[in-house]
PDB file of N, CA, C and O in Angstrom, chain B, residues numbered from 101:
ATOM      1  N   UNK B 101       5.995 -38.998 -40.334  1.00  0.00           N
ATOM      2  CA  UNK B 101       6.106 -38.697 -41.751  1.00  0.00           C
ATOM      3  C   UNK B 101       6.575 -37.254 -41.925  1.00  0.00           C
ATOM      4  O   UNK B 101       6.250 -36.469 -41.034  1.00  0.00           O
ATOM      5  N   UNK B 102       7.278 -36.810 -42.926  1.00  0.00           N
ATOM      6  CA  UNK B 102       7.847 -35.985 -43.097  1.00  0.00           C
ATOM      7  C   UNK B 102       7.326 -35.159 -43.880  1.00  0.00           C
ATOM      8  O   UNK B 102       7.288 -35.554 -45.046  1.00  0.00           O
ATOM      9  N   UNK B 103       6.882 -34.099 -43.679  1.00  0.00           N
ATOM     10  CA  UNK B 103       6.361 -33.263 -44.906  1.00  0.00           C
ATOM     11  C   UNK B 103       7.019 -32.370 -45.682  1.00  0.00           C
ATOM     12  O   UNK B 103       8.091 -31.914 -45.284  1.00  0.00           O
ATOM     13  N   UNK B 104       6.572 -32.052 -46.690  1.00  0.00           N
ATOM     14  CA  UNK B 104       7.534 -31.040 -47.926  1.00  0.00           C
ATOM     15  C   UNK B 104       6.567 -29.665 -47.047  1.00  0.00           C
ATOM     16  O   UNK B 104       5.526 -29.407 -46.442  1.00  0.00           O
ATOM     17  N   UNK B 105       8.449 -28.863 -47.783  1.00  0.00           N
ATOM     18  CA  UNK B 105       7.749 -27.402 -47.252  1.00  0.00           C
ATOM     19  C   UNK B 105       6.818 -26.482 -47.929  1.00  0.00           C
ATOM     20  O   UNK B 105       7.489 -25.888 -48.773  1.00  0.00           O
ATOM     21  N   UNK B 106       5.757 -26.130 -47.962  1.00  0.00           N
ATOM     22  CA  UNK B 106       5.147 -24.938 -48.332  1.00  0.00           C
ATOM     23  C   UNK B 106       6.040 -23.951 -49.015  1.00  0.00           C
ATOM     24  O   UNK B 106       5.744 -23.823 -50.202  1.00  0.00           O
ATOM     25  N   UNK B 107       6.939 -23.295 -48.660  1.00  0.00           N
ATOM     26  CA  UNK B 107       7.676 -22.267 -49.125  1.00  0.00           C
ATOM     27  C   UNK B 107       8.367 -22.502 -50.646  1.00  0.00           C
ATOM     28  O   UNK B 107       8.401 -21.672 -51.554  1.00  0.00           O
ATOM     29  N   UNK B 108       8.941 -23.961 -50.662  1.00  0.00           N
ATOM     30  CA  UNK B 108       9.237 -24.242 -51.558  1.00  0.00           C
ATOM     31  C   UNK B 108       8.598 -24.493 -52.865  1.00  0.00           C
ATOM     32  O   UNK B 108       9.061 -24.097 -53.935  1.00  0.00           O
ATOM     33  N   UNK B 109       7.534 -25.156 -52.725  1.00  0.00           N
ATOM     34  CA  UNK B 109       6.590 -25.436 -53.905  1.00  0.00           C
ATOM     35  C   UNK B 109       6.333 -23.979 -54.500  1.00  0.00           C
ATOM     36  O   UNK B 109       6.476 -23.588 -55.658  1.00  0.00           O
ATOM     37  N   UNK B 110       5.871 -23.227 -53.257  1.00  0.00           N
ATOM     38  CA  UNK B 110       5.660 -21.327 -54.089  1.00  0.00           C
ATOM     39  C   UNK B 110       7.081 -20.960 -54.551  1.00  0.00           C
ATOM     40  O   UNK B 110       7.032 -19.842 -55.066  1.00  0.00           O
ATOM     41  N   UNK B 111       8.288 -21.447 -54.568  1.00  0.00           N
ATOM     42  CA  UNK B 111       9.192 -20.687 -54.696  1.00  0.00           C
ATOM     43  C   UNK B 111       8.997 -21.165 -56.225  1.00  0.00           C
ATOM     44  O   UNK B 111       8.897 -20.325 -57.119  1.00  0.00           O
ATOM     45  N   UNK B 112       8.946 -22.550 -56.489  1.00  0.00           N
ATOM     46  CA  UNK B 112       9.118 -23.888 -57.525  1.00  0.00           C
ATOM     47  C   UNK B 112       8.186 -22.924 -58.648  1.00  0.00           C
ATOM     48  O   UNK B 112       8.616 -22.647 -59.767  1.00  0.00           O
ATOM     49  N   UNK B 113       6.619 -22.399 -58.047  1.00  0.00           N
ATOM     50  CA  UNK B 113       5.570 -22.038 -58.834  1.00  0.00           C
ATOM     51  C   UNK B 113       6.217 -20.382 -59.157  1.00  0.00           C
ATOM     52  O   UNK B 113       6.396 -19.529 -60.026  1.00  0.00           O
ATOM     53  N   UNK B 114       6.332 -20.607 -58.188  1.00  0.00           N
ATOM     54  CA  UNK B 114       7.065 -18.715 -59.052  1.00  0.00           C
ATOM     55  C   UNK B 114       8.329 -18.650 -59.688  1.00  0.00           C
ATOM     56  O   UNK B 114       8.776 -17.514 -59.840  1.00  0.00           O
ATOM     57  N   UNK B 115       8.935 -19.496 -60.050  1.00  0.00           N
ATOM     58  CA  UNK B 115      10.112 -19.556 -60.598  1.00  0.00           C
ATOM     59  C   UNK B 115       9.632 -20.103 -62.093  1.00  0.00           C
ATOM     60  O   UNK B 115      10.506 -19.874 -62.928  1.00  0.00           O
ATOM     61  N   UNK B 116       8.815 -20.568 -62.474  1.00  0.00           N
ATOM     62  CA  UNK B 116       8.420 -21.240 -63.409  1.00  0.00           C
ATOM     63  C   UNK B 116       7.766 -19.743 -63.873  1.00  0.00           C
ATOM     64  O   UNK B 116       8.373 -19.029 -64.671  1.00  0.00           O
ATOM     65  N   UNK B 117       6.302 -19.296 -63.215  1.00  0.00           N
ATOM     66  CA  UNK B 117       5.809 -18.537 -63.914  1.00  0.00           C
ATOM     67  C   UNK B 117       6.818 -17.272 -64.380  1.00  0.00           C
ATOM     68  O   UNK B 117       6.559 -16.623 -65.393  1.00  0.00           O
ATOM     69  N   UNK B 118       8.024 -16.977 -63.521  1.00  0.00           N
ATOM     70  CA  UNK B 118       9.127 -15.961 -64.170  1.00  0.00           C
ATOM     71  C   UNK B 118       9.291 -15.963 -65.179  1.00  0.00           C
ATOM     72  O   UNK B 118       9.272 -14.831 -65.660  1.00  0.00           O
ATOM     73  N   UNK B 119       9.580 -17.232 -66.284  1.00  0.00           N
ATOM     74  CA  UNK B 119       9.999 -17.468 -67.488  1.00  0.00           C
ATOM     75  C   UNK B 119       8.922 -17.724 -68.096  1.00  0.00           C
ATOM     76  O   UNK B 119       9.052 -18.155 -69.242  1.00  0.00           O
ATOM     77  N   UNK B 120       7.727 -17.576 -67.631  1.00  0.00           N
ATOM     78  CA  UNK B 120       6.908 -18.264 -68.941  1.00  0.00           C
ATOM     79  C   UNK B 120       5.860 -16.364 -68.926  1.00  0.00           C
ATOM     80  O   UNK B 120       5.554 -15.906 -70.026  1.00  0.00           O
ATOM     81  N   UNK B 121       5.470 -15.540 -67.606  1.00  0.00           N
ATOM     82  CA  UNK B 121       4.757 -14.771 -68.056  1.00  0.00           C
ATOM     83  C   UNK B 121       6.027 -13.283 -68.270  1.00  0.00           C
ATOM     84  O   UNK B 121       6.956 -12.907 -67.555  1.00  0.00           O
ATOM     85  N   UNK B 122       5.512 -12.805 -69.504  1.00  0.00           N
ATOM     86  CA  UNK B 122       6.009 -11.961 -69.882  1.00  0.00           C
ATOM     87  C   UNK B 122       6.130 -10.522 -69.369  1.00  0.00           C
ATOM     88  O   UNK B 122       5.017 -10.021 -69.536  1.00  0.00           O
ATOM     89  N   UNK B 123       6.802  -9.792 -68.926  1.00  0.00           N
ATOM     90  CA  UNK B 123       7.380  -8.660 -68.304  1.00  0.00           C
ATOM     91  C   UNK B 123       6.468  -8.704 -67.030  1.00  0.00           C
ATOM     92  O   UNK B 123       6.561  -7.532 -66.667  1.00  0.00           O
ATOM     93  N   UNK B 124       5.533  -9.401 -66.000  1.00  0.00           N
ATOM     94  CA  UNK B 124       5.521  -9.690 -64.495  1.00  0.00           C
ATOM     95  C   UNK B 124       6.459 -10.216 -64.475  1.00  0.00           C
ATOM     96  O   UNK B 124       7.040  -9.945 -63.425  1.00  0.00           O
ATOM     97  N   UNK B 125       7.329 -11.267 -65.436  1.00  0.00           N
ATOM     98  CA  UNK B 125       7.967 -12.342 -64.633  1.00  0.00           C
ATOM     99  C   UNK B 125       9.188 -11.127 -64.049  1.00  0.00           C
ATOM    100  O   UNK B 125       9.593 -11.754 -63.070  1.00  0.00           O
ATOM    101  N   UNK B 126       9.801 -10.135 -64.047  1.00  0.00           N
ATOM    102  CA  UNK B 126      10.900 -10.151 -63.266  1.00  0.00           C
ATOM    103  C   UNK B 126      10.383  -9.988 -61.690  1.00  0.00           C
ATOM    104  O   UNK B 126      10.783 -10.734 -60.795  1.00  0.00           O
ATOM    105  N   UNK B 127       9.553  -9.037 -61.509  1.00  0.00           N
ATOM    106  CA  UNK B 127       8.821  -8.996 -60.202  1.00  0.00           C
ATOM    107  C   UNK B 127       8.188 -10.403 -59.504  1.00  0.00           C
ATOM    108  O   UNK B 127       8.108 -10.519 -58.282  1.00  0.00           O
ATOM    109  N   UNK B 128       7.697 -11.577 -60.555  1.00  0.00           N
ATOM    110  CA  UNK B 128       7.893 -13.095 -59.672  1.00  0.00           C
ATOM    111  C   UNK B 128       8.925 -13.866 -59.450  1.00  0.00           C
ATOM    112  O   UNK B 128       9.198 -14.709 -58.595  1.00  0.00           O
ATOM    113  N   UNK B 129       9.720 -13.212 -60.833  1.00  0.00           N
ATOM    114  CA  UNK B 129      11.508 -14.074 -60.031  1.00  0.00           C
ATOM    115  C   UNK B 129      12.009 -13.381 -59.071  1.00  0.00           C
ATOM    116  O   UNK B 129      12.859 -14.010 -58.440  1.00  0.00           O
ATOM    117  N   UNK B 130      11.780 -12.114 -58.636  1.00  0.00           N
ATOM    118  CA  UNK B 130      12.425 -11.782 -57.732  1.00  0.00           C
ATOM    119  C   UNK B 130      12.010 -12.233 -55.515  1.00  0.00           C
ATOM    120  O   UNK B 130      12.561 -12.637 -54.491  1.00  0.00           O
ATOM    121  N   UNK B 131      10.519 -11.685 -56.127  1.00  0.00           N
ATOM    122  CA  UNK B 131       9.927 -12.671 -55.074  1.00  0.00           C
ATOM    123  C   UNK B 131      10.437 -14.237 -55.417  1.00  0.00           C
ATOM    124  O   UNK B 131      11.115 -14.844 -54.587  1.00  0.00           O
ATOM    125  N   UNK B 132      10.128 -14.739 -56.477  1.00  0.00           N
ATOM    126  CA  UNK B 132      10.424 -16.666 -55.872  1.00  0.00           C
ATOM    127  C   UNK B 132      11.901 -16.397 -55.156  1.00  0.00           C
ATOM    128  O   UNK B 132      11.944 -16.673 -53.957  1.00  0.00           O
ATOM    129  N   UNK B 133      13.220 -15.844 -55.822  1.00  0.00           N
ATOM    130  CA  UNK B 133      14.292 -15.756 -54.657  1.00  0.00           C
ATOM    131  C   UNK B 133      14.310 -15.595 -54.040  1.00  0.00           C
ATOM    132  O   UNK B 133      15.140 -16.303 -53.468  1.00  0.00           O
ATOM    133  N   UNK B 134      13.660 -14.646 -53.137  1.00  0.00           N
ATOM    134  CA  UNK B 134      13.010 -14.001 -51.643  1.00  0.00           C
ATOM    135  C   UNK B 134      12.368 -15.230 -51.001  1.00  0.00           C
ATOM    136  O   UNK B 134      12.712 -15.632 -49.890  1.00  0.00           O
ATOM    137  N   UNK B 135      11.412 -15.816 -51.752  1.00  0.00           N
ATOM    138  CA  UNK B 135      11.003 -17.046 -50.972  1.00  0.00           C
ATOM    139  C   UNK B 135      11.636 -18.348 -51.083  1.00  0.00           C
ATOM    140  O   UNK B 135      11.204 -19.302 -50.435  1.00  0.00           O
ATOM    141  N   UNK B 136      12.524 -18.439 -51.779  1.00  0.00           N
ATOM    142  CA  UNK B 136      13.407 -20.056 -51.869  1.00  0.00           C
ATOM    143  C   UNK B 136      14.494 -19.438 -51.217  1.00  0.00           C
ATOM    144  O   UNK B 136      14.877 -20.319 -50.448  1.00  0.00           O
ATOM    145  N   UNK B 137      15.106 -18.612 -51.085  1.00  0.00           N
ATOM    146  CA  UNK B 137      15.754 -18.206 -49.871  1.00  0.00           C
ATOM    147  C   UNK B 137      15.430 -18.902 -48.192  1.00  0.00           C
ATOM    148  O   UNK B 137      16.184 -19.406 -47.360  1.00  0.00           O
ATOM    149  N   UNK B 138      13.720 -18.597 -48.211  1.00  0.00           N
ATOM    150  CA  UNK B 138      13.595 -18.513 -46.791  1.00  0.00           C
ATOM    151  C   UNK B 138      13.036 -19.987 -46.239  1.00  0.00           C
ATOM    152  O   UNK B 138      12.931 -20.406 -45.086  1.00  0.00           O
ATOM    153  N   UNK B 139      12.745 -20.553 -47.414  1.00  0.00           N
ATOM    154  CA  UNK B 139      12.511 -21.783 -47.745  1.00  0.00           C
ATOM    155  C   UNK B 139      13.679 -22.848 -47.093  1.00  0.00           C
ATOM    156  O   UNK B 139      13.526 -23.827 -46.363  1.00  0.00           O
ATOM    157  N   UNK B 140      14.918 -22.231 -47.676  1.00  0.00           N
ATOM    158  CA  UNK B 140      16.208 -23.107 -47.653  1.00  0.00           C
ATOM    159  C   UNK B 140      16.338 -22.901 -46.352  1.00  0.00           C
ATOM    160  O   UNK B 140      16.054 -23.869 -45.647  1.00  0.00           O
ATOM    161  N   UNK B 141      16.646 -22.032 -45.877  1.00  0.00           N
ATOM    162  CA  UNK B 141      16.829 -21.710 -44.186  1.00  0.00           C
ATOM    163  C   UNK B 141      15.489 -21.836 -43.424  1.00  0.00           C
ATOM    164  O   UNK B 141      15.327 -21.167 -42.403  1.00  0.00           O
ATOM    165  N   UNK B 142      14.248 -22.899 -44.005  1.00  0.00           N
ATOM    166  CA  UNK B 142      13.263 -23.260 -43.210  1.00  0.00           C
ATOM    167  C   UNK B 142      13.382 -25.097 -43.087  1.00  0.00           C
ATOM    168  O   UNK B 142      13.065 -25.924 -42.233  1.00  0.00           O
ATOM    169  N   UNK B 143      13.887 -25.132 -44.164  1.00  0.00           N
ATOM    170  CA  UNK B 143      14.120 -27.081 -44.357  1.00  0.00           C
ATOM    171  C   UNK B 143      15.151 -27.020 -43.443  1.00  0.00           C
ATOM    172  O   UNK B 143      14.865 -27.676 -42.441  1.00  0.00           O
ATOM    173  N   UNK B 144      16.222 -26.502 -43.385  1.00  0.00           N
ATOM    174  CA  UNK B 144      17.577 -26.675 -42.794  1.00  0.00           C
ATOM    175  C   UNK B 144      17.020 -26.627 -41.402  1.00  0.00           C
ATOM    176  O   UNK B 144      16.916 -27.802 -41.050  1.00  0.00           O
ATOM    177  N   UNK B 145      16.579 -25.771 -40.365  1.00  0.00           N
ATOM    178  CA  UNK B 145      15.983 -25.666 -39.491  1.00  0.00           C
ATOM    179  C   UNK B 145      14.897 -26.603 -39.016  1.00  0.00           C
ATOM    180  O   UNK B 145      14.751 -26.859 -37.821  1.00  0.00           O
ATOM    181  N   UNK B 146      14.131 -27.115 -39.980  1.00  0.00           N
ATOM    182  CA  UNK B 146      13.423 -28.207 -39.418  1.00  0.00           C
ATOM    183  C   UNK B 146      12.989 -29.203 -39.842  1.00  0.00           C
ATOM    184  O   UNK B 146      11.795 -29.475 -39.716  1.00  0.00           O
ATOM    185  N   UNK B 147      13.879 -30.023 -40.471  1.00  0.00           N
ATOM    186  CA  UNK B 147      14.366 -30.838 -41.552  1.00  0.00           C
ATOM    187  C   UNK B 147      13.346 -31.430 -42.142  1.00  0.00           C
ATOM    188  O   UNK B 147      13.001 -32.606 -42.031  1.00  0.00           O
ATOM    189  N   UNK B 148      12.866 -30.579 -42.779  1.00  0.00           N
ATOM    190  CA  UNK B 148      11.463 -30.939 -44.026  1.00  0.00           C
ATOM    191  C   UNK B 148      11.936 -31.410 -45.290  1.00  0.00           C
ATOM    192  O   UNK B 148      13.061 -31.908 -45.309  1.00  0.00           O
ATOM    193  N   UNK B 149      11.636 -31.379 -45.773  1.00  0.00           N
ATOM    194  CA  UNK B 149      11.631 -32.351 -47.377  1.00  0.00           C
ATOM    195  C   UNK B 149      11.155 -31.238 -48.649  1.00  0.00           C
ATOM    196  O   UNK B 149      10.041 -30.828 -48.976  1.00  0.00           O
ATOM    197  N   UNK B 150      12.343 -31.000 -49.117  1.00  0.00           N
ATOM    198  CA  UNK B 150      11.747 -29.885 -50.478  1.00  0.00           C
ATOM    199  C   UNK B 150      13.100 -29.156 -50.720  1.00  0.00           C
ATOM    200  O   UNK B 150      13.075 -28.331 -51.633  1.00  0.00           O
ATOM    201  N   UNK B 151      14.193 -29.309 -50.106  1.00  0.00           N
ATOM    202  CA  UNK B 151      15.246 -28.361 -50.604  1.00  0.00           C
ATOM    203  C   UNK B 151      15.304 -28.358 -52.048  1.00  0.00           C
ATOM    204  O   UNK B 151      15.129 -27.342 -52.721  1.00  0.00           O
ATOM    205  N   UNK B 152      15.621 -29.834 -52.655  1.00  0.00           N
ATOM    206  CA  UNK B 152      15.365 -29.662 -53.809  1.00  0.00           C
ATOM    207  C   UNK B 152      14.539 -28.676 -54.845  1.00  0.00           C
ATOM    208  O   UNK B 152      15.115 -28.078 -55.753  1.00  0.00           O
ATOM    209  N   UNK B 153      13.396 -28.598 -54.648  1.00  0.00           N
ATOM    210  CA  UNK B 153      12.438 -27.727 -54.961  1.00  0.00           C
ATOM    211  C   UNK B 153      13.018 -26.301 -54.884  1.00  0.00           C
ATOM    212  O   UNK B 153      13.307 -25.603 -55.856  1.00  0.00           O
ATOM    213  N   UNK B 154      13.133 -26.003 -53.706  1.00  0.00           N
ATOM    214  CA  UNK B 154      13.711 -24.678 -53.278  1.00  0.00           C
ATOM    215  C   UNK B 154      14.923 -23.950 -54.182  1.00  0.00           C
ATOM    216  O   UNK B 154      15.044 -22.852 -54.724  1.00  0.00           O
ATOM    217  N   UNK B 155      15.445 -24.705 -54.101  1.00  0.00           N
ATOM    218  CA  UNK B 155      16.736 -24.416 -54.600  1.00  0.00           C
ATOM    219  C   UNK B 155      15.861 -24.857 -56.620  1.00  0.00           C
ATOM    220  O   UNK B 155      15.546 -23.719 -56.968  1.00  0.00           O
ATOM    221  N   UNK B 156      15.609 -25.429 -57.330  1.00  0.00           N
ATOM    222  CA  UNK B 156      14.865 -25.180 -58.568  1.00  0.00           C
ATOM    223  C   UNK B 156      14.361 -23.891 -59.047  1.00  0.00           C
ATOM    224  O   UNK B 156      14.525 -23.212 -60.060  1.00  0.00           O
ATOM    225  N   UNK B 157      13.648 -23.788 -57.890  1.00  0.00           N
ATOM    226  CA  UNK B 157      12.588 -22.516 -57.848  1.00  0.00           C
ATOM    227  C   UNK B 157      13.666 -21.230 -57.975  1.00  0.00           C
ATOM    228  O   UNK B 157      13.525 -20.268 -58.730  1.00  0.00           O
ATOM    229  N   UNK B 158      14.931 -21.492 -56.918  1.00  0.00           N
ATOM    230  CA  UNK B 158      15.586 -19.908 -57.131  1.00  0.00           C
ATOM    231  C   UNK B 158      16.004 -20.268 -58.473  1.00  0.00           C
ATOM    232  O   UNK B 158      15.641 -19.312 -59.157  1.00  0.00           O
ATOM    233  N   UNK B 159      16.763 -21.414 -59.493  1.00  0.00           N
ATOM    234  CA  UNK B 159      17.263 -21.243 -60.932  1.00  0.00           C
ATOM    235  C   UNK B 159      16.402 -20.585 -61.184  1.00  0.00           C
ATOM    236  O   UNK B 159      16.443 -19.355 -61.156  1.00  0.00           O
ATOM    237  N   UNK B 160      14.910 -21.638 -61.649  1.00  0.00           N
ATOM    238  CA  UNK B 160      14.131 -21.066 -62.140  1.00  0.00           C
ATOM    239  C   UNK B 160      14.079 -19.534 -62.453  1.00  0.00           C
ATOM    240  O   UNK B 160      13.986 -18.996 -63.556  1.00  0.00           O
ATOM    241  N   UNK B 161      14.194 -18.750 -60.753  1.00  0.00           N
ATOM    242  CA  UNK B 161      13.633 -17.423 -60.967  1.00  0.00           C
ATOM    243  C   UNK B 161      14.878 -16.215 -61.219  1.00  0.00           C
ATOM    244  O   UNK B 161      14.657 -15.004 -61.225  1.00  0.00           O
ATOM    245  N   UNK B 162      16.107 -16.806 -61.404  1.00  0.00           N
ATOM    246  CA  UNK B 162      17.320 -16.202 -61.725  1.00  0.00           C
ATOM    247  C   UNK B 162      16.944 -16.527 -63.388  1.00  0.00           C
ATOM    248  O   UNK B 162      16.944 -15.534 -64.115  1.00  0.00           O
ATOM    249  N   UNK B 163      16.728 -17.428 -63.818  1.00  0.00           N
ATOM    250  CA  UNK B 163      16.539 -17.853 -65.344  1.00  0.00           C
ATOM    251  C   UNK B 163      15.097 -16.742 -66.150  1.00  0.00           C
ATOM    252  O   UNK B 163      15.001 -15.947 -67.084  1.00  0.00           O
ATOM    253  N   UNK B 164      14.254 -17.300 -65.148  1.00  0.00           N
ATOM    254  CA  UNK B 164      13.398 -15.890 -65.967  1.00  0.00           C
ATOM    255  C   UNK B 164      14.143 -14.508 -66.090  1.00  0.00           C
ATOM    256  O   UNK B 164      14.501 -13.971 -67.138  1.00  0.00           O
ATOM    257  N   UNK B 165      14.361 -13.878 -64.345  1.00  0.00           N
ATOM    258  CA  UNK B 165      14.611 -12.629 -64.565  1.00  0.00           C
ATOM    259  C   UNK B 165      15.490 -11.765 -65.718  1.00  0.00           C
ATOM    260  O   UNK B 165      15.502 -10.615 -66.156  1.00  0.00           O
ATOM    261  N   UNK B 166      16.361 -13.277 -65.981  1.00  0.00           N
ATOM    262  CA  UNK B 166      17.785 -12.807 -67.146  1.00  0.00           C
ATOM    263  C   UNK B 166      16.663 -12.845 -68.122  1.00  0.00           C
ATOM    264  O   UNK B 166      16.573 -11.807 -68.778  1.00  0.00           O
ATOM    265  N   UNK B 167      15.571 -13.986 -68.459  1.00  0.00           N
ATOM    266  CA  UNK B 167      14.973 -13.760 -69.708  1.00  0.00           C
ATOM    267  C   UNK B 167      13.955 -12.679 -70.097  1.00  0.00           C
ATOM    268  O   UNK B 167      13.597 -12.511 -71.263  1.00  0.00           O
ATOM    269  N   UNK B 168      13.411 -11.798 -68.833  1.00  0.00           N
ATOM    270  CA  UNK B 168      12.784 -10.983 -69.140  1.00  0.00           C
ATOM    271  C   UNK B 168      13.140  -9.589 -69.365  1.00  0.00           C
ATOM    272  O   UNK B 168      12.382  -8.695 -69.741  1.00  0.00           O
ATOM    273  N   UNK B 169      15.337  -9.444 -68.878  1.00  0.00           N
ATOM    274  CA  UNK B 169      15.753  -8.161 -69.122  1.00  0.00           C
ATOM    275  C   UNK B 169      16.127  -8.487 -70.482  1.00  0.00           C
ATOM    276  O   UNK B 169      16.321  -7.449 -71.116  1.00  0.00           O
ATOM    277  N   UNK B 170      16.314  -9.607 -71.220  1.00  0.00           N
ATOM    278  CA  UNK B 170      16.373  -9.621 -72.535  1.00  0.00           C
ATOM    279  C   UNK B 170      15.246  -9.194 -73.463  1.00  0.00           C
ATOM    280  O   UNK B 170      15.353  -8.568 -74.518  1.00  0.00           O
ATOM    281  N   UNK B 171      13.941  -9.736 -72.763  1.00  0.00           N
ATOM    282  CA  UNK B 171      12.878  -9.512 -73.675  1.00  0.00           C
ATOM    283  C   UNK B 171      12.589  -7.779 -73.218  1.00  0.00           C
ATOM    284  O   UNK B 171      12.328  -7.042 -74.169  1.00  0.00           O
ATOM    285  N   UNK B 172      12.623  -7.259 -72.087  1.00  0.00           N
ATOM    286  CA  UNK B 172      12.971  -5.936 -72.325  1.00  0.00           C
ATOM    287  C   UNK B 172      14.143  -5.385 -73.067  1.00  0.00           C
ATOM    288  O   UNK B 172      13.924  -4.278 -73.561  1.00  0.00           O
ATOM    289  N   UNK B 173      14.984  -5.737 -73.209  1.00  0.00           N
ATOM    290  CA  UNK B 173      16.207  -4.481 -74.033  1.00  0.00           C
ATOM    291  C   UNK B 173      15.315  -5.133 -75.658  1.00  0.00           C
ATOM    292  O   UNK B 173      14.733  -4.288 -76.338  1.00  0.00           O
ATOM    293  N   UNK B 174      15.308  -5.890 -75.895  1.00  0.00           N
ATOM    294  CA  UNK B 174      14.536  -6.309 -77.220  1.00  0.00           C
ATOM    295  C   UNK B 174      13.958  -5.371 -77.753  1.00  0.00           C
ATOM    296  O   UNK B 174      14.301  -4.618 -78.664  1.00  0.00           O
ATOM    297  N   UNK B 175      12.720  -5.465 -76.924  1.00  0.00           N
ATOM    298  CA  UNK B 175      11.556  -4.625 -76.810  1.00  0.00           C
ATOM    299  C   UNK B 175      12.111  -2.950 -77.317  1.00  0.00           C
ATOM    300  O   UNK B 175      12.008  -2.335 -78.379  1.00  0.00           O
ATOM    301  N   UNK B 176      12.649  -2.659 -76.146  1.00  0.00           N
ATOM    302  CA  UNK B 176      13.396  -0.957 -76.378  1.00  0.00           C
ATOM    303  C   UNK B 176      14.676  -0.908 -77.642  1.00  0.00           C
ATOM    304  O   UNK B 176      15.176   0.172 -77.957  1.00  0.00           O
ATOM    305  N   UNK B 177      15.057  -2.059 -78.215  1.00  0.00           N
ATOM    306  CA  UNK B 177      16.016  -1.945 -79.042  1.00  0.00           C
ATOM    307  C   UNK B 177      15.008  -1.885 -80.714  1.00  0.00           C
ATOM    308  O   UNK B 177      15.349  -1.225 -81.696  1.00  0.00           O
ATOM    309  N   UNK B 178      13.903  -2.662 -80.625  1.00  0.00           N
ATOM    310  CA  UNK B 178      13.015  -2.802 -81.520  1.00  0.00           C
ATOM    311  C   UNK B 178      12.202  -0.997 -81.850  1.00  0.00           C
ATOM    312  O   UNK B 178      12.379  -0.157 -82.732  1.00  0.00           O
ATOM    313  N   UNK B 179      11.388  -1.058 -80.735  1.00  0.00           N
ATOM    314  CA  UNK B 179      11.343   0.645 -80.997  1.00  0.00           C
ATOM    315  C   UNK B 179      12.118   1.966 -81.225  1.00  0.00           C
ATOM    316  O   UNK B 179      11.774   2.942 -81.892  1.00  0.00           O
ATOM    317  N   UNK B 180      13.091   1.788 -80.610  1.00  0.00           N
ATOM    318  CA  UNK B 180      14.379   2.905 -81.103  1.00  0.00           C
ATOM    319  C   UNK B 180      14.400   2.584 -82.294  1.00  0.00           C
ATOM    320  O   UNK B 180      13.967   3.520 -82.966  1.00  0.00           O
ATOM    321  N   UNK B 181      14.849   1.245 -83.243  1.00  0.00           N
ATOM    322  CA  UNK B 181      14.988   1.321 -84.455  1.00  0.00           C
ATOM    323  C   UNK B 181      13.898   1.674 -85.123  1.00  0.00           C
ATOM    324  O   UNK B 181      13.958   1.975 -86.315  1.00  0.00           O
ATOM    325  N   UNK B 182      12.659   1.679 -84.363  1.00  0.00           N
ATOM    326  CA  UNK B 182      11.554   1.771 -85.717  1.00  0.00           C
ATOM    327  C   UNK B 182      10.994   3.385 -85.080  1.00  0.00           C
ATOM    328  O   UNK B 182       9.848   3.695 -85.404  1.00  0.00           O
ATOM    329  N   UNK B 183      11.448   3.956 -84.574  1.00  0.00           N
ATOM    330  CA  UNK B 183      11.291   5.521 -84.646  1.00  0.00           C
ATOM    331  C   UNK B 183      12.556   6.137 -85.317  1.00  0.00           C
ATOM    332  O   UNK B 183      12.477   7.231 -85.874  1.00  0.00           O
ATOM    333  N   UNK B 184      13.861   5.350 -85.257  1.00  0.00           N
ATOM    334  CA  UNK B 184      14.597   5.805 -86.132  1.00  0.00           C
ATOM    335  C   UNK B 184      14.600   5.731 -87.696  1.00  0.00           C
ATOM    336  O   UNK B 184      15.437   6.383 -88.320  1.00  0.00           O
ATOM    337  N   UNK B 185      13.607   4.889 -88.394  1.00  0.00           N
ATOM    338  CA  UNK B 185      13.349   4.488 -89.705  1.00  0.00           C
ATOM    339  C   UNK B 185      12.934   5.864 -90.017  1.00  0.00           C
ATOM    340  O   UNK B 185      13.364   6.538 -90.953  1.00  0.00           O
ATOM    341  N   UNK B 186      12.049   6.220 -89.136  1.00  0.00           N
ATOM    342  CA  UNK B 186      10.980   7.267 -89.343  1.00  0.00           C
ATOM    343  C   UNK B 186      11.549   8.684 -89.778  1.00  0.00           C
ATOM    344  O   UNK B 186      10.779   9.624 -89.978  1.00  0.00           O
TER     345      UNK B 186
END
């Protein structure tokens, strides 16, 4: 029987939490790429079951990271204007 990889499911779980927790997520999307990276070159090597996953997990954590430099410039575009009201 074939088992799914470990690496992947954490890549899967940190790619998810990228987009959903707010300003950690760029520091967990960047790790989940780091680990669905090593993931992909661990299935390939010993033909486990989860690329799929792996490869999710890096969207996933490319998808947060873009969403959390948005919710940062937001953030800094929101306060500049409201010290400039002032």
């Amino acid at each position: 029987m074939v088992k799914t990889n470990n690496k992947s499911i954490v890549s899967l779980t940190l790619g998810i939490l990228a987009i959903i927790v707010p300003y950690i997520g760029i520091i967990l999307g960047i790790i989940g790429i780091f680990i669905s990276s090593k993931s992909i070159i661990e299935i390939e090597r010993s033909n486990e079951r989860g690329k799929g996953l792996a490869i999710t997990g890096r969207v996933c954590s490319i998808v947060g990271i873009c969403f959390q430099f948005l919710l940062i410039i937001l953030l800094l575009l929101s306060i500049s204007v409201y010290f400039m009201i002032d």
